[in-house]
Structures are given as C-alpha cells and as structure tokens.
MDAnalysis code that builds the backbone (N, CA, C; Angstrom):
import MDAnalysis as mda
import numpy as np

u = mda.Universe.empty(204, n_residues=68, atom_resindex=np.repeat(np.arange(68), 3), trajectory=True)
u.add_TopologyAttr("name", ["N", "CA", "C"] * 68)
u.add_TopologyAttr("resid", np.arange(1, 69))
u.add_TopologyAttr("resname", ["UNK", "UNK", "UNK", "UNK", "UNK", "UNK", "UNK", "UNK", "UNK", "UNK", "UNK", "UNK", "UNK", "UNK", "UNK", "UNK", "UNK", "UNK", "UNK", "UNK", "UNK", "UNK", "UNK", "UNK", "UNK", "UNK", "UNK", "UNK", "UNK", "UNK", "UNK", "UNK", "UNK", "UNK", "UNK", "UNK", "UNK", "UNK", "UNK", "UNK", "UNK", "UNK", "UNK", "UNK", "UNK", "UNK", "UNK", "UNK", "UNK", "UNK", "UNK", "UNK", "UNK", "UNK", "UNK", "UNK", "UNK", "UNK", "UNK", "UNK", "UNK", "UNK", "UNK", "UNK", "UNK", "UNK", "UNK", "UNK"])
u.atoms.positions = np.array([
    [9.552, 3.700, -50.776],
    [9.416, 5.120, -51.004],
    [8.656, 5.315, -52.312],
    [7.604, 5.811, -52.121],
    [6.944, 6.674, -53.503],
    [7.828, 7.219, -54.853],
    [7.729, 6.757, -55.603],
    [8.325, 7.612, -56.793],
    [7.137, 9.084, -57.365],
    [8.076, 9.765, -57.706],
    [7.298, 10.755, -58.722],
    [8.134, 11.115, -59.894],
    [7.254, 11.131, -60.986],
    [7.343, 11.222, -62.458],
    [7.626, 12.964, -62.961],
    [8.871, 13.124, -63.437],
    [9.017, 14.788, -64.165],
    [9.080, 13.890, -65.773],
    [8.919, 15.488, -66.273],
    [8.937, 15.555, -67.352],
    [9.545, 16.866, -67.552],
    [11.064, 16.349, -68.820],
    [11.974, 17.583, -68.964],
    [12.308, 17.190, -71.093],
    [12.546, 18.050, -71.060],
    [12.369, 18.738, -72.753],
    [13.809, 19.582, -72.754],
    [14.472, 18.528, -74.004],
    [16.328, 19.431, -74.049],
    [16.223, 19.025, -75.856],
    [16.902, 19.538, -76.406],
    [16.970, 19.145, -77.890],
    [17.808, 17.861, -78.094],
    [17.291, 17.375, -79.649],
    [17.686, 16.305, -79.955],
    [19.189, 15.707, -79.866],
    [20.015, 16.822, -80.367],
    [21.478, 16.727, -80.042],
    [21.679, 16.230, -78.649],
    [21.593, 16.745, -77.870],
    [21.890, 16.631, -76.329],
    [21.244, 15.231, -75.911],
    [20.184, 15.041, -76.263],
    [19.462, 13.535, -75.819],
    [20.306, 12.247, -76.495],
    [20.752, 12.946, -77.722],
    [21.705, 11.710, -78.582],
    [22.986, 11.606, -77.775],
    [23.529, 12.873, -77.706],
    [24.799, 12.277, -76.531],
    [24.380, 11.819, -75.229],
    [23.460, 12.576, -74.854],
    [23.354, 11.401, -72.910],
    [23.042, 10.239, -73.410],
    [22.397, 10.159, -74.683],
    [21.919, 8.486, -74.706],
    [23.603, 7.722, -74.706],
    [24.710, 8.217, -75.558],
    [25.887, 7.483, -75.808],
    [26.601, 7.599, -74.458],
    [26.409, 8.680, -74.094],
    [27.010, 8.434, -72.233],
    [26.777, 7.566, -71.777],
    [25.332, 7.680, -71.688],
    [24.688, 7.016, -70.559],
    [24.870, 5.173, -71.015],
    [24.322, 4.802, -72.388],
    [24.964, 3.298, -72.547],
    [26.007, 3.088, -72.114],
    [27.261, 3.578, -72.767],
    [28.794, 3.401, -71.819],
    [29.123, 3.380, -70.293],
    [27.570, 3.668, -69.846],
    [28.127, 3.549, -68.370],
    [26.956, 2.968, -67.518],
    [26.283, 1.871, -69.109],
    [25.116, 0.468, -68.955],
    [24.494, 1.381, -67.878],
    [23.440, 2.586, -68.283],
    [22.378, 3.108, -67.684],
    [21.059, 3.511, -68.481],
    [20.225, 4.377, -68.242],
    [19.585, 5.398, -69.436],
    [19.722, 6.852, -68.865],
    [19.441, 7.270, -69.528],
    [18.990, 9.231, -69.679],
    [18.642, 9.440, -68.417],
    [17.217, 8.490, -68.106],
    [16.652, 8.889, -67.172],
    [17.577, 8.623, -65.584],
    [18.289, 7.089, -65.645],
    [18.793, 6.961, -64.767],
    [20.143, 7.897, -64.178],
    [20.605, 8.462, -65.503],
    [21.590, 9.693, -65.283],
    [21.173, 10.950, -64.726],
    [19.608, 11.143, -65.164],
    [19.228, 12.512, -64.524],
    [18.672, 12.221, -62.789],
    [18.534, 10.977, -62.669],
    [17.865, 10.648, -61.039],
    [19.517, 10.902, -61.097],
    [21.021, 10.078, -60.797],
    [21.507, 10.027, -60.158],
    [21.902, 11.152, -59.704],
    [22.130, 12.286, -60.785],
    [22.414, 13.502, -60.585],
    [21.591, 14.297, -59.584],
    [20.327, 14.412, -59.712],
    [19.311, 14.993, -58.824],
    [19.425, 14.561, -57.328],
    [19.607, 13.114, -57.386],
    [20.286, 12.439, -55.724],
    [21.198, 13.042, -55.376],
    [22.347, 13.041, -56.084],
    [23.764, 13.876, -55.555],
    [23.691, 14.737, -55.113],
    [22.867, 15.696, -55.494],
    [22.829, 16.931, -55.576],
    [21.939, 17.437, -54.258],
    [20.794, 16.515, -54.204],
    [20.335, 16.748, -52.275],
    [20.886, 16.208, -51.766],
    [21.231, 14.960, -51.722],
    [22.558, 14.368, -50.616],
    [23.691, 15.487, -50.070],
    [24.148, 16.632, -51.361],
    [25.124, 17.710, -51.173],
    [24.790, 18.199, -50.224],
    [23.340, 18.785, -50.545],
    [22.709, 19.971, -49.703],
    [22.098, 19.244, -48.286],
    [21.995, 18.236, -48.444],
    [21.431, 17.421, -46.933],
    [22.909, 17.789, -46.261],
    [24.036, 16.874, -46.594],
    [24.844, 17.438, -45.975],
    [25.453, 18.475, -46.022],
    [25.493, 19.524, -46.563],
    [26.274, 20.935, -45.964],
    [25.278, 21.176, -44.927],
    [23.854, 20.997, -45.229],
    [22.418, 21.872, -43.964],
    [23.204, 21.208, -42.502],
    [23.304, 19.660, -42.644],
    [23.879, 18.806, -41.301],
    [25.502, 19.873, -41.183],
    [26.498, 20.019, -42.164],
    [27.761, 20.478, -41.117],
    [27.336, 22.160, -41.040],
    [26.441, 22.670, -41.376],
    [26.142, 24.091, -40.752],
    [25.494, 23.993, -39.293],
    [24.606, 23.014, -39.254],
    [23.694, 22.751, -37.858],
    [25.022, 22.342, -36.694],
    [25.955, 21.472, -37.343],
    [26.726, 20.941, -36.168],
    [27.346, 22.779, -35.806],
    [28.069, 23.520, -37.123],
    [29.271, 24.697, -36.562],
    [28.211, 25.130, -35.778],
    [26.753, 25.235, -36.014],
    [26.120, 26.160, -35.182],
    [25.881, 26.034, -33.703],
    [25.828, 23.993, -33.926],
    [25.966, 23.640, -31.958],
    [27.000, 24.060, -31.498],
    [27.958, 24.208, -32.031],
    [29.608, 24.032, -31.630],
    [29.707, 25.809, -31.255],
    [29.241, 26.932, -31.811],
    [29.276, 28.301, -31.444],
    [28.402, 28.290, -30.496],
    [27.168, 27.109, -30.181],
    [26.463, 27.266, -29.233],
    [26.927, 26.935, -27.923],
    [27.694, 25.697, -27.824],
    [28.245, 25.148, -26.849],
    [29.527, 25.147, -27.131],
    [30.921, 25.889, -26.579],
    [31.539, 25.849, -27.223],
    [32.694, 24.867, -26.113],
    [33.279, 24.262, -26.571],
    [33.897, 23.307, -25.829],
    [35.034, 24.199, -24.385],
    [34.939, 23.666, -22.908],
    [35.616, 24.086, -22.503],
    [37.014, 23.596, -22.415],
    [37.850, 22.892, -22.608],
    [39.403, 23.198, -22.949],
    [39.397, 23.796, -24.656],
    [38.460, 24.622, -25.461],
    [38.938, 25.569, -25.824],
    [39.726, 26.434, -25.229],
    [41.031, 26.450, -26.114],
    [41.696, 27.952, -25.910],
    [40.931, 29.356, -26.025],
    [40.520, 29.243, -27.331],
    [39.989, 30.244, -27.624],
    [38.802, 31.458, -26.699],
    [38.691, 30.358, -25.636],
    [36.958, 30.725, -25.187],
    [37.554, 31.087, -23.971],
])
C-alpha cells in the first residue's frame, strides 16, 4: 500500500509530552498519530458496515420474525 506524507504543527509543550508518551510505549509522535488516525477509520469502516447490515435486515426482514 502507498504511503502518504501530512504535515501537522501543535506547540512545543504538547510535542514534548507525546514525545514522553510515546517513548513509554517504545513508539514516536508520528507512530501515535498513524495509530490514532487508523482507529479512527477502522471505527467509521465499521459503524458504515453495521448500518448497511440494519439496513439489509429492514430490507429483508426475517420471516419467523414476530414482529413482521
């Protein structure tokens, strides 16, 4: 898979603590801001997937539903 390169700008304070985070948990800055950014579409990949399923499921709705 292709990588692509951002570029993000936070003040010095804040870069000094992710840097002490991020050593304590043997990473960098940068690797803390990918993992976060992953999480975060992985979230949204899956809620889009369990909205598509409720939406098959109102589409087809099972017959030994009670409800139906």
């Amino acid at each position: 898979m292709a990588s692509r390169r951002i570029v993000i700008s936070i003040d010095e304070q804040a870069h000094d603590a992710l840097k002490g985070y991020a050593a304590r948990r043997n990473t960098t800055v940068g690797g803390l801001v990918k993992s976060y950014l992953m999480r975060i579409a992985e979230t949204e990949r899956r809620a889009l997937e369990a909205r598509e399923r409720i939406r098959a499921m109102n589409r087809n709705p099972q017959k030994d539903d009670p409800t139906q």
